[in-house]
VOGU-3710 file (C-alpha; in Angstrom, 3 decimals, decimal comma):
1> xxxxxxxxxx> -22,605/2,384/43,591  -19,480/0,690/42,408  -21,123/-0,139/38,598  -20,743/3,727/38,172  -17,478/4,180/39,542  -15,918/1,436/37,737  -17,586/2,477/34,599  -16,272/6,104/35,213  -12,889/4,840/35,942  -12,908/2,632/32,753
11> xxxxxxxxxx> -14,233/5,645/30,302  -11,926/7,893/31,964  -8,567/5,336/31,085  -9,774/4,898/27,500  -10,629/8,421/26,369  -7,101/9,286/28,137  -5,100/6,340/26,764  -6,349/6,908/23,313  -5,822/11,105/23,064  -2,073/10,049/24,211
21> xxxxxxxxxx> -1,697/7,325/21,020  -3,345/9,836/18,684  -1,068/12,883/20,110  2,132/10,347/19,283  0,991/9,447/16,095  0,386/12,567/14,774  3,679/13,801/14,641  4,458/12,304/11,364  1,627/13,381/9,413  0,118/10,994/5,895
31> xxxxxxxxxx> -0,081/12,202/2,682  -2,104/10,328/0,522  -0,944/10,355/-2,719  -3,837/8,541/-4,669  -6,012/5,673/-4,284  -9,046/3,625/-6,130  -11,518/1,328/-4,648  -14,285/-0,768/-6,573  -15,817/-3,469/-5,959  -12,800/-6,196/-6,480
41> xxxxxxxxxx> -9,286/-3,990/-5,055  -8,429/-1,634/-3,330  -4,998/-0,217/-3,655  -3,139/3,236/-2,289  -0,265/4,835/-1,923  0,644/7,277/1,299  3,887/9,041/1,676  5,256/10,239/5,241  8,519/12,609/5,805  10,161/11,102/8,619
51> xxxxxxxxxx> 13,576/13,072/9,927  13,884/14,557/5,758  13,325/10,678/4,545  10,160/10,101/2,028  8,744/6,854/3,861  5,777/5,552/1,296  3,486/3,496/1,851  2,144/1,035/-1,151  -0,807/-0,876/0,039  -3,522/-3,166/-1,582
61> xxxxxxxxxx> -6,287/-5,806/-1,132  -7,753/-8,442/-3,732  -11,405/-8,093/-2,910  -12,295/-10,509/-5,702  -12,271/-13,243/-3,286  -13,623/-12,646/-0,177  -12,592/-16,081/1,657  -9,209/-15,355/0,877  -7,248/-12,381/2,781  -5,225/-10,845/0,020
71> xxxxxxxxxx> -3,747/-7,875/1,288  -0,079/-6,065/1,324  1,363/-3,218/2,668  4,709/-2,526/1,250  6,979/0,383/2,769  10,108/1,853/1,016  11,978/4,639/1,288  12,367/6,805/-1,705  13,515/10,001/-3,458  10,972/11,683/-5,578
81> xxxxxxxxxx> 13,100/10,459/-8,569  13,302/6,900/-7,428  9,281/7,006/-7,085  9,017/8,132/-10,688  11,197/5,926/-11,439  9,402/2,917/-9,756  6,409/4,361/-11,160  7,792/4,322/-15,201  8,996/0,303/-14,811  5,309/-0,339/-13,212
91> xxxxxxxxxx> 4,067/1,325/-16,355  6,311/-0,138/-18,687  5,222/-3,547/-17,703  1,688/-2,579/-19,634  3,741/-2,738/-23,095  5,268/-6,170/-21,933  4,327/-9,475/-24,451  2,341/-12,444/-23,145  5,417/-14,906/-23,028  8,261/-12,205/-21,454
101> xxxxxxxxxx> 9,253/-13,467/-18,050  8,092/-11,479/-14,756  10,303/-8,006/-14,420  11,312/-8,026/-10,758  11,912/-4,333/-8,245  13,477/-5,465/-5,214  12,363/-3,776/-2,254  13,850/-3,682/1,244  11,762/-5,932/2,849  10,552/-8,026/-0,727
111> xxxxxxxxxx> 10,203/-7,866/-4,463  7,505/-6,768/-6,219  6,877/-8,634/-9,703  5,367/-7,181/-12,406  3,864/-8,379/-15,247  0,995/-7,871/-18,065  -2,536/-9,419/-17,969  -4,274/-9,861/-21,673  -6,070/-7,062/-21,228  -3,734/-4,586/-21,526
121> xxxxxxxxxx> -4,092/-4,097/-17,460  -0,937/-4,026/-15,105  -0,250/-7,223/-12,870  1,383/-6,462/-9,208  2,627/-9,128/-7,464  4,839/-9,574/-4,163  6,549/-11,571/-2,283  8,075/-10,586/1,107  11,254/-11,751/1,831  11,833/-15,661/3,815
131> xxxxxxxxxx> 8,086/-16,008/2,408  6,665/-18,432/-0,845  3,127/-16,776/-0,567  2,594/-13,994/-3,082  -0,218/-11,050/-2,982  -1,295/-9,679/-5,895  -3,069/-6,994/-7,618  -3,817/-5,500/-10,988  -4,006/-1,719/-12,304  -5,092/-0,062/-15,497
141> xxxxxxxxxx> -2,792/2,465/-17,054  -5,423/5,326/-15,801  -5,476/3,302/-12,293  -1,565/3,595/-12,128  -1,646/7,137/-12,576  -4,158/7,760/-10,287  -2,411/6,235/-7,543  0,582/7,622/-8,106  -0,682/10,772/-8,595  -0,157/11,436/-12,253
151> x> -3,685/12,549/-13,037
//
């Protein structure tokens, strides 16, 4: 008789401690703005409005590897304007030459470094700040837009 009980009891404190998390997360609601997934990355970007403050969300894992655990999620608070704007120098790095240094956006919490692979494609790297270990990803111009929503 107590197997039941206790198994009541239990089912009973997770079905009510998870319908209070879920009612307190749900009062910012996420936007995604675009993401792509294949077979070697997976990258997205999610915006929230939190008290009339765009909170976005840049996230991405390296799937090329699976031993290793490269993944990132970079939050940032920005204007429409300073997303387009972040969005244009990501872009711009796609024109860059082989030999130009790394163009750096600082970020509240770390810098994102971009750069241009040979094939044209977009190179994403970051570092969070007090850390040496970088995270990386790469983007085709169509990928970019995509994400970004520019489709």
């Amino acid at each position: 008789m107590k197997k039941p009980f206790i198994s009541l009891i239990a089912f009973l404190t997770f079905n009510f401690s998870y319908a209070q998390i879920d009612e307190t997360n749900s009062e910012y609601s996420v936007e995604s703005i675009g993401k792509i997934s294949t077979l070697y990355k997976f990258v997205e970007l999610t915006k929230q409005v939190i008290n009339d403050e765009n909170i976005y969300n840049f996230k991405y894992q390296n799937l090329e590897f699976p031993q290793m655990k490269d993944m990132i999620n970079v939050r940032f608070a920005a204007t429409d304007e300073e997303l387009n704007e972040m969005y244009n120098k990501i872009l711009m790095s796609s024109k860059m030459k082989k030999n130009d240094p790394i163009r750096y956006i600082d970020l509240p919490k770390g810098r994102m470094g971009l750069t241009r692979l040979s094939s044209g494609q977009i190179k994403i790297l970051y570092t969070s700040q007090g850390s040496n270990e970088v995270k990386w990803t790469w983007l085709s111009k169509g990928q970019l837009r995509k994400v970004f929503g520019k489709n």
